[in-house]
PDB file of N, CA, C and O in Angstrom, chain B, residues numbered from 101:
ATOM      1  N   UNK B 101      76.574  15.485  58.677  1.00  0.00           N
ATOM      2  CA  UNK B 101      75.247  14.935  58.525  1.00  0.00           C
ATOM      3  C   UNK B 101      75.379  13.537  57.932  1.00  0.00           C
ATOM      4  O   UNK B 101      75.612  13.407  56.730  1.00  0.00           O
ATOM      5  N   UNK B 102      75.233  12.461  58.762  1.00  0.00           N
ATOM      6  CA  UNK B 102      74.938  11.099  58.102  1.00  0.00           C
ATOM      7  C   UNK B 102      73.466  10.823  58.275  1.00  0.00           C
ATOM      8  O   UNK B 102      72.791  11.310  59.182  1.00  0.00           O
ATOM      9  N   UNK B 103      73.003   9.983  57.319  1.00  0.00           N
ATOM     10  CA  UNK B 103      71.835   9.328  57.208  1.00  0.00           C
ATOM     11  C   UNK B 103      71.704   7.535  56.698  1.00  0.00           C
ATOM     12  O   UNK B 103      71.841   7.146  55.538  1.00  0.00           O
ATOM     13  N   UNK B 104      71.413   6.659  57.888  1.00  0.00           N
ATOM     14  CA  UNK B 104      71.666   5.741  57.069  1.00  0.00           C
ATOM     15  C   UNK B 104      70.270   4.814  57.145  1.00  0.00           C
ATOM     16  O   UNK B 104      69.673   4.621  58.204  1.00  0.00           O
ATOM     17  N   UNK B 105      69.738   4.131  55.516  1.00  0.00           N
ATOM     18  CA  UNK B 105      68.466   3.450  55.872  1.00  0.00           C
ATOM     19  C   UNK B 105      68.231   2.413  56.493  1.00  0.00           C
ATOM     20  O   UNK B 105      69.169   1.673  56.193  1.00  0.00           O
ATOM     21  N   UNK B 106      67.403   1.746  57.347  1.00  0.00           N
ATOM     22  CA  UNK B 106      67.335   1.013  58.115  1.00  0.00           C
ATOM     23  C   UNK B 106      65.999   0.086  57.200  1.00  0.00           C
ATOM     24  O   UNK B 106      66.026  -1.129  57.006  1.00  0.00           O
ATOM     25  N   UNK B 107      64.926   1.007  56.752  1.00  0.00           N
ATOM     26  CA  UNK B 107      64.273   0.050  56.256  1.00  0.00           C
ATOM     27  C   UNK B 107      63.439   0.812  54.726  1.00  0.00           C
ATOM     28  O   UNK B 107      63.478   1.991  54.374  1.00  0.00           O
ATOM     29  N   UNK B 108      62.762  -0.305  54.089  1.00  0.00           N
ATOM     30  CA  UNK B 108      62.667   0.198  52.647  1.00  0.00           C
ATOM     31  C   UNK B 108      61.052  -0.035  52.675  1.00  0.00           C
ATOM     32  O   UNK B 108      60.519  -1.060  53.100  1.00  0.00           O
ATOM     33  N   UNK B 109      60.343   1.146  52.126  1.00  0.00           N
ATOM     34  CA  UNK B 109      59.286   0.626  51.544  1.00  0.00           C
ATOM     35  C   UNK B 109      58.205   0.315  50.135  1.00  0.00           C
ATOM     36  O   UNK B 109      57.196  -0.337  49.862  1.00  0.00           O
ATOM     37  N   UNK B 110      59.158   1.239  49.506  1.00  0.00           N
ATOM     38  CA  UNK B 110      58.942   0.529  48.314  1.00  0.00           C
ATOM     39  C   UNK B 110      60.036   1.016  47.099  1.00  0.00           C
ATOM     40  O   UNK B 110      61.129   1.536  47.324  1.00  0.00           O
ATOM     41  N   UNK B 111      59.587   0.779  46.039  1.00  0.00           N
ATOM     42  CA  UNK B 111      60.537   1.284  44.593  1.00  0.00           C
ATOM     43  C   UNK B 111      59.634   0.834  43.725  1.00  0.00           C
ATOM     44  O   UNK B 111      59.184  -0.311  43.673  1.00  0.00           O
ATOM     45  N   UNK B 112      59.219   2.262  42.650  1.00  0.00           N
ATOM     46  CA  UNK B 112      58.455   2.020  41.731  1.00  0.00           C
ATOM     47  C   UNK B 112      59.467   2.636  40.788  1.00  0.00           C
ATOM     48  O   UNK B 112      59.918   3.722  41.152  1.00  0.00           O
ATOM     49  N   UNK B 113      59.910   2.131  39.626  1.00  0.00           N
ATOM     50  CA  UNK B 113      60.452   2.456  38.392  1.00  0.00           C
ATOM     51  C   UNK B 113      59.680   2.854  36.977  1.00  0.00           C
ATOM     52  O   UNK B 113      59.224   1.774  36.602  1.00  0.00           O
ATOM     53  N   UNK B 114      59.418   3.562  36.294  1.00  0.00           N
ATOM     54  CA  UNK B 114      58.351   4.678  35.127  1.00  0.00           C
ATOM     55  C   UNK B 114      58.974   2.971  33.779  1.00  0.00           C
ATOM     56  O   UNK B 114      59.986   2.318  33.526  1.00  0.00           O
ATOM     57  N   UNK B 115      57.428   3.062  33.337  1.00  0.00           N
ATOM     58  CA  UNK B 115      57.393   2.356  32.583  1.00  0.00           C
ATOM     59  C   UNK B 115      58.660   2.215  31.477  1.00  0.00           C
ATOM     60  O   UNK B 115      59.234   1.213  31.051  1.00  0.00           O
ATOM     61  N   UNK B 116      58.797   3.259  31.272  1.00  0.00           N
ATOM     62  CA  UNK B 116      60.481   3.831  30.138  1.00  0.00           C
ATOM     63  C   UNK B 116      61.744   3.562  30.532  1.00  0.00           C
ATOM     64  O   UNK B 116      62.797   3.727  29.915  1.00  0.00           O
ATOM     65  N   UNK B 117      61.507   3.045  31.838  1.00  0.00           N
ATOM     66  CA  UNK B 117      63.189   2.600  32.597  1.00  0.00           C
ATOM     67  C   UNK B 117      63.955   3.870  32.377  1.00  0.00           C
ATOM     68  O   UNK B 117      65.152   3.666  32.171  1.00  0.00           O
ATOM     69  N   UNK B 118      63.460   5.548  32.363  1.00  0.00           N
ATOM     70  CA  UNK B 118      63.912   5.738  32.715  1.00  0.00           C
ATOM     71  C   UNK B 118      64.229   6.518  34.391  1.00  0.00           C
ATOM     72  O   UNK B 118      65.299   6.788  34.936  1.00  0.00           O
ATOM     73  N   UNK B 119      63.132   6.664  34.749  1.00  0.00           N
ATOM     74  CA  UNK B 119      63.039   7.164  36.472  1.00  0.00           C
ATOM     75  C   UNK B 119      62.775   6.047  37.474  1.00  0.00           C
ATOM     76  O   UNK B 119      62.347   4.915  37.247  1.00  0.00           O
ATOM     77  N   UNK B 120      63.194   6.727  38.877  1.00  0.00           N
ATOM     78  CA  UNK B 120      62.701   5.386  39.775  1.00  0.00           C
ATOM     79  C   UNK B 120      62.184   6.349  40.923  1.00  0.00           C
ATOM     80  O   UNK B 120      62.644   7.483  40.790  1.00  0.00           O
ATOM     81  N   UNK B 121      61.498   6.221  41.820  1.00  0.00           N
ATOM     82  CA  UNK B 121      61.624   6.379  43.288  1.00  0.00           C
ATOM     83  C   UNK B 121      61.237   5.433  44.006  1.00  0.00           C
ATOM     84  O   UNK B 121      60.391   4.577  43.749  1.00  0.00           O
ATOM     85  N   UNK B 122      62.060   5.625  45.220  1.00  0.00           N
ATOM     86  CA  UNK B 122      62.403   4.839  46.632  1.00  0.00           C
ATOM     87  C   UNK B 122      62.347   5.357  47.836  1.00  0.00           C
ATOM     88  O   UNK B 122      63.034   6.348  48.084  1.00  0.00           O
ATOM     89  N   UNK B 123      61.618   4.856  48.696  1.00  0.00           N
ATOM     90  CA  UNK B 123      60.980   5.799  49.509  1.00  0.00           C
ATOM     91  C   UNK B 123      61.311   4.379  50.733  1.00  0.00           C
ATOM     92  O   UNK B 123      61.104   3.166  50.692  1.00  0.00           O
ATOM     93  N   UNK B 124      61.912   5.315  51.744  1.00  0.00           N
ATOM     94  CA  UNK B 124      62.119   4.098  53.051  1.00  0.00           C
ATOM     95  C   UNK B 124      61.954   5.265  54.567  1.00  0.00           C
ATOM     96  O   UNK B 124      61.305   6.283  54.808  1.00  0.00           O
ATOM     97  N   UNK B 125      63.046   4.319  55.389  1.00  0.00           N
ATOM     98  CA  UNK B 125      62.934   4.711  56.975  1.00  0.00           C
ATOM     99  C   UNK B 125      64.472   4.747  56.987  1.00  0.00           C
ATOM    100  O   UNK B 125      65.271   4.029  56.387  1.00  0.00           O
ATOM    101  N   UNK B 126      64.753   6.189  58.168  1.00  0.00           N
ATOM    102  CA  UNK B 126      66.152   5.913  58.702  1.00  0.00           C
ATOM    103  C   UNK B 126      66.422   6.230  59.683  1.00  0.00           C
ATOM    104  O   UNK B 126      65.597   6.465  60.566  1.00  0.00           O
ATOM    105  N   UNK B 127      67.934   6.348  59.837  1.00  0.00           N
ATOM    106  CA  UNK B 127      68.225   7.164  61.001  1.00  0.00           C
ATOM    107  C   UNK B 127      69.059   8.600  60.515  1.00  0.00           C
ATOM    108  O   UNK B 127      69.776   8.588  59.515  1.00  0.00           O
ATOM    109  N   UNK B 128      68.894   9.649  61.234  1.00  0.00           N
ATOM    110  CA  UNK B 128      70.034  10.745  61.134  1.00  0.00           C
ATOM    111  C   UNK B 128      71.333  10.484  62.101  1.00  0.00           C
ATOM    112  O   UNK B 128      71.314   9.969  63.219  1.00  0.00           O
ATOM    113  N   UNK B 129      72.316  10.912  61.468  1.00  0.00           N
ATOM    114  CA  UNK B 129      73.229  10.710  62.962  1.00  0.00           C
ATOM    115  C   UNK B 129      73.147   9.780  63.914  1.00  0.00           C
ATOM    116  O   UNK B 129      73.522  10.153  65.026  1.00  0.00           O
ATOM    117  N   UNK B 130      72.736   8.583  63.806  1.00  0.00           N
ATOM    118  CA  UNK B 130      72.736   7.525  64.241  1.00  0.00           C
ATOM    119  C   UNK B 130      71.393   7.805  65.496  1.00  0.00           C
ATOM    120  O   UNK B 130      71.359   7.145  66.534  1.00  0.00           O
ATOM    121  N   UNK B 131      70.287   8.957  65.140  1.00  0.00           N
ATOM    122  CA  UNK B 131      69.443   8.826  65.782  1.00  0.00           C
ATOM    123  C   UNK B 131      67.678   9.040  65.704  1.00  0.00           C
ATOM    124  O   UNK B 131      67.270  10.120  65.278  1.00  0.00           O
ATOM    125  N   UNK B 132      67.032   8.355  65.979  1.00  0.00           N
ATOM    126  CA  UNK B 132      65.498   8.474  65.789  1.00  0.00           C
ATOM    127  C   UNK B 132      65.093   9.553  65.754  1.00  0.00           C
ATOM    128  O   UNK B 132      66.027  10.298  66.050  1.00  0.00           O
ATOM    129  N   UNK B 133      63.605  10.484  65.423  1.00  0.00           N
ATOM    130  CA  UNK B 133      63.645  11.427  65.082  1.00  0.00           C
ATOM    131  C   UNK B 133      62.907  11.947  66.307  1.00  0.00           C
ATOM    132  O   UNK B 133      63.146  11.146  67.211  1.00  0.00           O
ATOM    133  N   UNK B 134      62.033  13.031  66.798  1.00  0.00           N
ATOM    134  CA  UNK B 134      62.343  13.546  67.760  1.00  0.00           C
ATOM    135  C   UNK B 134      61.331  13.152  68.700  1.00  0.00           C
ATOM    136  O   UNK B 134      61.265  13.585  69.850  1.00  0.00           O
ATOM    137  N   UNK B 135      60.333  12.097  68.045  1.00  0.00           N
ATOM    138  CA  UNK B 135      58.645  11.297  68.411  1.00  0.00           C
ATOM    139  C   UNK B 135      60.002  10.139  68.727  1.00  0.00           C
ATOM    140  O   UNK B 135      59.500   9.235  69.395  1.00  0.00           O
ATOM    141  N   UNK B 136      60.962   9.950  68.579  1.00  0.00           N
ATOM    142  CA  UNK B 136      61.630   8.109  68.856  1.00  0.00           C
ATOM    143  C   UNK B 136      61.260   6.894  67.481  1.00  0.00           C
ATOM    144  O   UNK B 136      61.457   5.680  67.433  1.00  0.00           O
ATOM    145  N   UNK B 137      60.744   7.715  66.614  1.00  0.00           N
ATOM    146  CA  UNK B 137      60.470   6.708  65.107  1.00  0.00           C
ATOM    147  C   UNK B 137      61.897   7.068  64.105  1.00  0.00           C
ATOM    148  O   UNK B 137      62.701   7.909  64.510  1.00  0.00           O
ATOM    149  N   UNK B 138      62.087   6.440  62.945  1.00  0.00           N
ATOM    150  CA  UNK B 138      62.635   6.590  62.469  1.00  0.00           C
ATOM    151  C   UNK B 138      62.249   7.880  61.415  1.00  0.00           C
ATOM    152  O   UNK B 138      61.120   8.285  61.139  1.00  0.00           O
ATOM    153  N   UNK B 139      63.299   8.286  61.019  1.00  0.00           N
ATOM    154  CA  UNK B 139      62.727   9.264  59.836  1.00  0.00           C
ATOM    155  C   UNK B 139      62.629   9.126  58.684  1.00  0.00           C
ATOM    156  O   UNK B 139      63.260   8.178  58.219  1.00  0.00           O
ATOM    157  N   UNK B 140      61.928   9.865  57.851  1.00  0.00           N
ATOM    158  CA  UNK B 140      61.894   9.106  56.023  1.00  0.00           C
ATOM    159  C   UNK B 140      62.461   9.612  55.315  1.00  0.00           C
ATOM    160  O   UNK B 140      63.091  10.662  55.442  1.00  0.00           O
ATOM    161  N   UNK B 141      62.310   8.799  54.237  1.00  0.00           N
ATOM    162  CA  UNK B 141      62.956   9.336  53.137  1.00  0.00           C
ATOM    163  C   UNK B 141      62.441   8.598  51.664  1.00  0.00           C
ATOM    164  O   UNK B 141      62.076   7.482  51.294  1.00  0.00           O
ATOM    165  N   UNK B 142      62.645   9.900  51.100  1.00  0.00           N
ATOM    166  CA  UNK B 142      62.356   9.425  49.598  1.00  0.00           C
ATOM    167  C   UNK B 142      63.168   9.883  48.893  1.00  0.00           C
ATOM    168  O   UNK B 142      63.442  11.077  49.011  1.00  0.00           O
ATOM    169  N   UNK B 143      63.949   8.918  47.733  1.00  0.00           N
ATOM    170  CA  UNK B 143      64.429   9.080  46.874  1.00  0.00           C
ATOM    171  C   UNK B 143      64.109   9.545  45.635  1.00  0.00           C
ATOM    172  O   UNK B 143      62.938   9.882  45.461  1.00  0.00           O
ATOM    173  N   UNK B 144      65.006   9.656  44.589  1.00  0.00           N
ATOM    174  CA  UNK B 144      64.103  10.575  43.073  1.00  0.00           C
ATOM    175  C   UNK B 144      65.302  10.151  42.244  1.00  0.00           C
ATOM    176  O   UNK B 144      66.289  10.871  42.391  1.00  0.00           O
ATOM    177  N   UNK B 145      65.428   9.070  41.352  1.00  0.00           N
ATOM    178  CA  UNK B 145      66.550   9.081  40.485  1.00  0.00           C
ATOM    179  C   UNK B 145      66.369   9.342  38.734  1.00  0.00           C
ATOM    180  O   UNK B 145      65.417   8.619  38.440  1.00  0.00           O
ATOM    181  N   UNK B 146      66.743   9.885  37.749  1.00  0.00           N
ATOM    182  CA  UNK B 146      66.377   9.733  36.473  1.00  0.00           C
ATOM    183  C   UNK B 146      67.767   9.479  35.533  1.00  0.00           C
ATOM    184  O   UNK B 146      68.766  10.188  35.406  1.00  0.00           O
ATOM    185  N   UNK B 147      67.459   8.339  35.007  1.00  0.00           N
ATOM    186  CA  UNK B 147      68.454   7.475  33.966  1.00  0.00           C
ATOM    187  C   UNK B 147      68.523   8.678  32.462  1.00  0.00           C
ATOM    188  O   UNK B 147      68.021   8.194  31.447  1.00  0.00           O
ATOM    189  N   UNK B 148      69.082  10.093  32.317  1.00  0.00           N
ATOM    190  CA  UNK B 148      68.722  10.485  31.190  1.00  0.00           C
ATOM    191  C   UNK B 148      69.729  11.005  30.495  1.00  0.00           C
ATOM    192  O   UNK B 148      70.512  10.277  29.885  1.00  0.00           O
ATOM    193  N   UNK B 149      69.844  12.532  30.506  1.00  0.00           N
ATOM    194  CA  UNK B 149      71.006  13.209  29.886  1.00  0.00           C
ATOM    195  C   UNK B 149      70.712  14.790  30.140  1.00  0.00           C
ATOM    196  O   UNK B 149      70.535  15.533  29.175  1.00  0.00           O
ATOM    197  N   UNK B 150      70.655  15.404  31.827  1.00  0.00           N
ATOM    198  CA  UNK B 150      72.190  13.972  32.297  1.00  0.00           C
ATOM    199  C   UNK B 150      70.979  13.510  33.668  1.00  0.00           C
ATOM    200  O   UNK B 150      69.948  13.989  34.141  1.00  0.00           O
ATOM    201  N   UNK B 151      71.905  12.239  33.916  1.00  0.00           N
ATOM    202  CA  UNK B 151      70.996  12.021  35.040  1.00  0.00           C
ATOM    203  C   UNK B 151      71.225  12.801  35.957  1.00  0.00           C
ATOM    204  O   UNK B 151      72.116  13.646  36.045  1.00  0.00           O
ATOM    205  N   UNK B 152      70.242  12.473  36.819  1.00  0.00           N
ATOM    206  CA  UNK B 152      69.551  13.208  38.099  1.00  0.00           C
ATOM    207  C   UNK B 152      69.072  12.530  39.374  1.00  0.00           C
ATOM    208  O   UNK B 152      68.501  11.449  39.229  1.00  0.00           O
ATOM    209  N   UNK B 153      69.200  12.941  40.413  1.00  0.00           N
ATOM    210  CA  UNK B 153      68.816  12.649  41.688  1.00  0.00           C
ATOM    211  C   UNK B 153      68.567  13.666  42.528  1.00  0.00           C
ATOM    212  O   UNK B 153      69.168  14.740  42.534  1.00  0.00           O
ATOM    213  N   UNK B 154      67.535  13.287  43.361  1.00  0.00           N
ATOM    214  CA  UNK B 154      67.434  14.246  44.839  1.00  0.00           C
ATOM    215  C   UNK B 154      66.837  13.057  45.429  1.00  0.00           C
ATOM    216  O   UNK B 154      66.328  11.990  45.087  1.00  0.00           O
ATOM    217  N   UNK B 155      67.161  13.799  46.589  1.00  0.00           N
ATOM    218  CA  UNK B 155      66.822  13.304  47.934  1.00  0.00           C
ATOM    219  C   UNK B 155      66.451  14.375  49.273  1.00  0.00           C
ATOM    220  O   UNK B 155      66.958  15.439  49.626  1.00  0.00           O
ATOM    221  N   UNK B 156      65.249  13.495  49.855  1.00  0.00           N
ATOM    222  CA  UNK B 156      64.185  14.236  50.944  1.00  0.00           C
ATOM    223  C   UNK B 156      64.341  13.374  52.033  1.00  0.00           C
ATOM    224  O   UNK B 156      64.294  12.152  51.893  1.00  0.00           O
ATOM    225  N   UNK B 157      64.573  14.074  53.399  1.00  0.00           N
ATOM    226  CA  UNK B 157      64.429  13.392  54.754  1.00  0.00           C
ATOM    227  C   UNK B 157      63.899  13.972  55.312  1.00  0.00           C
ATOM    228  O   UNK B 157      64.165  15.174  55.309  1.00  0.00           O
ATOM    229  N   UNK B 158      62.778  13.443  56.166  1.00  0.00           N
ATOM    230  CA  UNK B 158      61.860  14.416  56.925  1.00  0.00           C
ATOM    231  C   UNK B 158      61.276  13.396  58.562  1.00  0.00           C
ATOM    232  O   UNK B 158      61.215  12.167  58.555  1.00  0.00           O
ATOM    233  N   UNK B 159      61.094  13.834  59.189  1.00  0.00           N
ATOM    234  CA  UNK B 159      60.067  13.399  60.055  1.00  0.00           C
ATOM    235  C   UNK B 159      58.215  13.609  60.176  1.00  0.00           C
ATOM    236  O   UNK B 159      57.555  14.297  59.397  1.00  0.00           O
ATOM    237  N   UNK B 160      57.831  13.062  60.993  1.00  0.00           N
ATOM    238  CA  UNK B 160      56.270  13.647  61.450  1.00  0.00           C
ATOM    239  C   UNK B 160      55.570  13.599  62.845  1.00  0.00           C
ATOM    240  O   UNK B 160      55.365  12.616  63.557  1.00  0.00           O
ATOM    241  N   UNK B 161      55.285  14.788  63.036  1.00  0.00           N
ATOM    242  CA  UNK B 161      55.186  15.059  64.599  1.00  0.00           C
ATOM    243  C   UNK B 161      54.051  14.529  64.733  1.00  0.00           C
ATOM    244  O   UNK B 161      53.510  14.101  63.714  1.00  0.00           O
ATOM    245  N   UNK B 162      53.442  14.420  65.884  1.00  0.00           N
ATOM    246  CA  UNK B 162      51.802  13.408  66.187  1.00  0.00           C
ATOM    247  C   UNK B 162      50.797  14.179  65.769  1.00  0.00           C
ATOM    248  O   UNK B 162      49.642  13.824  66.005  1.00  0.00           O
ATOM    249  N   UNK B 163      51.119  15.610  64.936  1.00  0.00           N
ATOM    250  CA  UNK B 163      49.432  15.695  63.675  1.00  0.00           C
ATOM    251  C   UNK B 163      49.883  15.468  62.754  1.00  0.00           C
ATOM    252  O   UNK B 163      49.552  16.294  61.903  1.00  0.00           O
ATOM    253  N   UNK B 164      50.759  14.463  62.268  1.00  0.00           N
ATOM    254  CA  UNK B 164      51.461  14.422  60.791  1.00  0.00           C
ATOM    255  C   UNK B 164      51.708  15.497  59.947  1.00  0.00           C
ATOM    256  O   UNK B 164      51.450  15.629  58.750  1.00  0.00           O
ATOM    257  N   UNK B 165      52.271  16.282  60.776  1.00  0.00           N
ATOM    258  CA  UNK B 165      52.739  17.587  59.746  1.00  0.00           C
ATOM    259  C   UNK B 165      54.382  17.260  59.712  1.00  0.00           C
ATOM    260  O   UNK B 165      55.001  16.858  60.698  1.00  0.00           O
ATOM    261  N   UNK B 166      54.933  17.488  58.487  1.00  0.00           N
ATOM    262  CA  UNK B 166      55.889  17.012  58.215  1.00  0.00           C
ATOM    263  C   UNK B 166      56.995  18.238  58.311  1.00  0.00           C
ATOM    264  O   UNK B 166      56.876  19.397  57.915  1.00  0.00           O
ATOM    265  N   UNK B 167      57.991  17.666  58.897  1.00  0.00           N
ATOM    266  CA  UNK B 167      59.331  18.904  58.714  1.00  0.00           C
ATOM    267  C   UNK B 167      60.542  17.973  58.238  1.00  0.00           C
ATOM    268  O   UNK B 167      60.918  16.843  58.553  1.00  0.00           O
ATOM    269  N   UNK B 168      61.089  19.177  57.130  1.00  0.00           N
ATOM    270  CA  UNK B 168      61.805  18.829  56.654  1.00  0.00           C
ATOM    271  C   UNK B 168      63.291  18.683  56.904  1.00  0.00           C
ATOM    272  O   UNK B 168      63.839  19.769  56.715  1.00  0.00           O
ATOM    273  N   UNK B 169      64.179  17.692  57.276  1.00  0.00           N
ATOM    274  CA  UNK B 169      65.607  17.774  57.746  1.00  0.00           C
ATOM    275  C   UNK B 169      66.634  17.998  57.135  1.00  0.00           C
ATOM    276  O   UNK B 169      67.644  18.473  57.656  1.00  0.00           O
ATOM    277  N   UNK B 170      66.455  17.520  55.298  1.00  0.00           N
ATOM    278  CA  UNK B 170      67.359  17.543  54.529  1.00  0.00           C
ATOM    279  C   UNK B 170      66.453  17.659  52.879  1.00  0.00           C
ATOM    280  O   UNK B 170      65.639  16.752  52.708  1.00  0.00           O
ATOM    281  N   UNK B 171      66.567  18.615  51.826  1.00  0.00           N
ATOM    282  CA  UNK B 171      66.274  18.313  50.857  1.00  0.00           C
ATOM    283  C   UNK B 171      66.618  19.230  50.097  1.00  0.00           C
ATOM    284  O   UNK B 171      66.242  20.391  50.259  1.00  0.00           O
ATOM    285  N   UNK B 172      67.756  18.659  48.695  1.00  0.00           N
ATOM    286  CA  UNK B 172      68.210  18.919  47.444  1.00  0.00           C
ATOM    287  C   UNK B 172      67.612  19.680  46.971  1.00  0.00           C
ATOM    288  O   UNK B 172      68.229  20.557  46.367  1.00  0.00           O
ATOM    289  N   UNK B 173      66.218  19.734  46.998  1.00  0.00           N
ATOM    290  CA  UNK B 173      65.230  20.643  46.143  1.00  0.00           C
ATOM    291  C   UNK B 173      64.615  20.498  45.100  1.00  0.00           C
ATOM    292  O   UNK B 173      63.657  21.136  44.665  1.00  0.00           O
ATOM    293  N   UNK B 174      65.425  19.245  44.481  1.00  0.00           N
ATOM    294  CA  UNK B 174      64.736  19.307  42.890  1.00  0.00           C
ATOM    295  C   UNK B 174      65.780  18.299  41.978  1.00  0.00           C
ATOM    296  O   UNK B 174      66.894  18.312  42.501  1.00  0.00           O
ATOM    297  N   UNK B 175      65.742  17.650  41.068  1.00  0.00           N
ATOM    298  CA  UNK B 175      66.169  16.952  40.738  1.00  0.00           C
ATOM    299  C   UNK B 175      67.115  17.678  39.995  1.00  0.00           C
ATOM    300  O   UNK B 175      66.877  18.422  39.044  1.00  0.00           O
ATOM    301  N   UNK B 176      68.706  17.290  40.724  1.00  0.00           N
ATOM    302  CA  UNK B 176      70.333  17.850  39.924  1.00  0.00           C
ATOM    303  C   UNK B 176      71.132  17.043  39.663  1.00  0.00           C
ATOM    304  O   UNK B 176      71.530  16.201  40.468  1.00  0.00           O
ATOM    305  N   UNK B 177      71.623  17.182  38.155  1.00  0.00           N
ATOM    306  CA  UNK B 177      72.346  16.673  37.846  1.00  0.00           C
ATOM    307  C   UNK B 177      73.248  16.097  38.318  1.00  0.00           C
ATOM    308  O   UNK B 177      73.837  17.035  38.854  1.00  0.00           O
ATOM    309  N   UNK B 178      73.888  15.128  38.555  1.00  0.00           N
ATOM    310  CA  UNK B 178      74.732  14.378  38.933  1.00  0.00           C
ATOM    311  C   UNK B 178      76.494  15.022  38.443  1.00  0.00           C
ATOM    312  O   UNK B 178      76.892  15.216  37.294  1.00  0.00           O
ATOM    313  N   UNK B 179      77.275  15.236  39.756  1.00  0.00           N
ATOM    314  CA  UNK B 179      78.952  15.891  39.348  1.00  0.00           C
ATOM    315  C   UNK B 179      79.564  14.487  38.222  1.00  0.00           C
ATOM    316  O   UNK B 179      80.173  14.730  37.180  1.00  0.00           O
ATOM    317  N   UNK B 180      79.293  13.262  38.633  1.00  0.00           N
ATOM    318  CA  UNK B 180      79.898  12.342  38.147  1.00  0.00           C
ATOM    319  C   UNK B 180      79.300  11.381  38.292  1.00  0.00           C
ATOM    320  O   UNK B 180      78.225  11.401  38.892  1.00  0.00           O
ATOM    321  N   UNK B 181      80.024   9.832  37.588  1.00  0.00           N
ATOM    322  CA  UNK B 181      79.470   8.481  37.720  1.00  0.00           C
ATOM    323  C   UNK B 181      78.589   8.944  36.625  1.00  0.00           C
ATOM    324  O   UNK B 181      78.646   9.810  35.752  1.00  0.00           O
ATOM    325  N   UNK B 182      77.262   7.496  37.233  1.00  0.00           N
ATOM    326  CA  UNK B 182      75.908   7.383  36.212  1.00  0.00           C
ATOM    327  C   UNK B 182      75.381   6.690  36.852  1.00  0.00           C
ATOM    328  O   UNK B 182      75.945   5.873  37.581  1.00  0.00           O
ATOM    329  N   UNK B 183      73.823   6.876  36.717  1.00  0.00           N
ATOM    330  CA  UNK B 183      71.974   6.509  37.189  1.00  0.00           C
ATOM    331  C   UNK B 183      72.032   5.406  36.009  1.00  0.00           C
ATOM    332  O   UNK B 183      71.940   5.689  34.815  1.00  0.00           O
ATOM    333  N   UNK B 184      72.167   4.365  36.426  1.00  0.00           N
ATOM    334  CA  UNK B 184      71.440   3.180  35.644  1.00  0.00           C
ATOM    335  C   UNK B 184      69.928   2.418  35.855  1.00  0.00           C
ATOM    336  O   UNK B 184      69.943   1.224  35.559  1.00  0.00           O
ATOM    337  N   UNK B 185      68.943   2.832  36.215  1.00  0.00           N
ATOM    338  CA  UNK B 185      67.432   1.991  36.120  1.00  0.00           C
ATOM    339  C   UNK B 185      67.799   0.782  35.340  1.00  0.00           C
ATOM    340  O   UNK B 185      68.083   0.678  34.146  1.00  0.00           O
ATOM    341  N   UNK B 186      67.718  -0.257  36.440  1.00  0.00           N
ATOM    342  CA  UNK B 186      67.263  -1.897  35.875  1.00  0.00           C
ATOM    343  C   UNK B 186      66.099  -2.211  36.040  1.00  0.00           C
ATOM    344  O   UNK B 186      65.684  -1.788  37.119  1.00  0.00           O
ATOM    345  N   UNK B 187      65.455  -2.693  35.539  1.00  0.00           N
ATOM    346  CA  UNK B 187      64.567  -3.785  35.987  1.00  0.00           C
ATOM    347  C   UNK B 187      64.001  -5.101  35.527  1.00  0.00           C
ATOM    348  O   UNK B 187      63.922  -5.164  34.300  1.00  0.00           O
ATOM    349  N   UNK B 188      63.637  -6.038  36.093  1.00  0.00           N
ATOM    350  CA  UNK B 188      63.093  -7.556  35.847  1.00  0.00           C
ATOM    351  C   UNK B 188      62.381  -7.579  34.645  1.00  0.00           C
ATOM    352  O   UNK B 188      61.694  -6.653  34.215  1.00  0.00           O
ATOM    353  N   UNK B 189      62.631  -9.056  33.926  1.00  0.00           N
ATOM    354  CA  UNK B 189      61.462  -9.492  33.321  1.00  0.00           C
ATOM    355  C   UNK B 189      60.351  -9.139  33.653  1.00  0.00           C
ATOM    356  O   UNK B 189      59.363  -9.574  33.063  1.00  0.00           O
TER     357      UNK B 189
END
């Protein structure tokens, strides 16, 4: 299973620096989803102890009901590394 993003639409980060989500467009397997659009995705990261991530990929058929292709379930701890939240002045 590869997934790679093609496009982004936003990133909102929690006033506390410490959560973010990121929510874009991709491809699976190097292919559109089963309408010929790309598929989505939203991210879920938390800067804490310990950090955390999940991740959701889904499509939407032409009544916008959504099915799901890939999802973690819930925000899990991370095996290794570290979630750093930056953000701007």
């Amino acid at each position: 299973f590869t997934f790679r993003s093609t496009a982004y639409d936003w990133l909102v980060v929690s006033k506390d620096k410490v959560t973010a989500q990121f929510k874009g467009s991709g491809m699976v397997n190097g292919a559109l989803d089963p309408n010929g659009k790309a598929y989505k995705f939203m991210l879920w990261a938390g800067d804490s102890t310990p950090d955390t991530f999940r991740i959701r990929i889904w499509w939407e058929d032409e009544n916008g009901v959504e099915h799901d292709v890939y999802d973690n379930g819930f925000n899990q701890a991370i095996g290794g590394g570290s979630i750093v939240v930056h953000t701007g002045k």
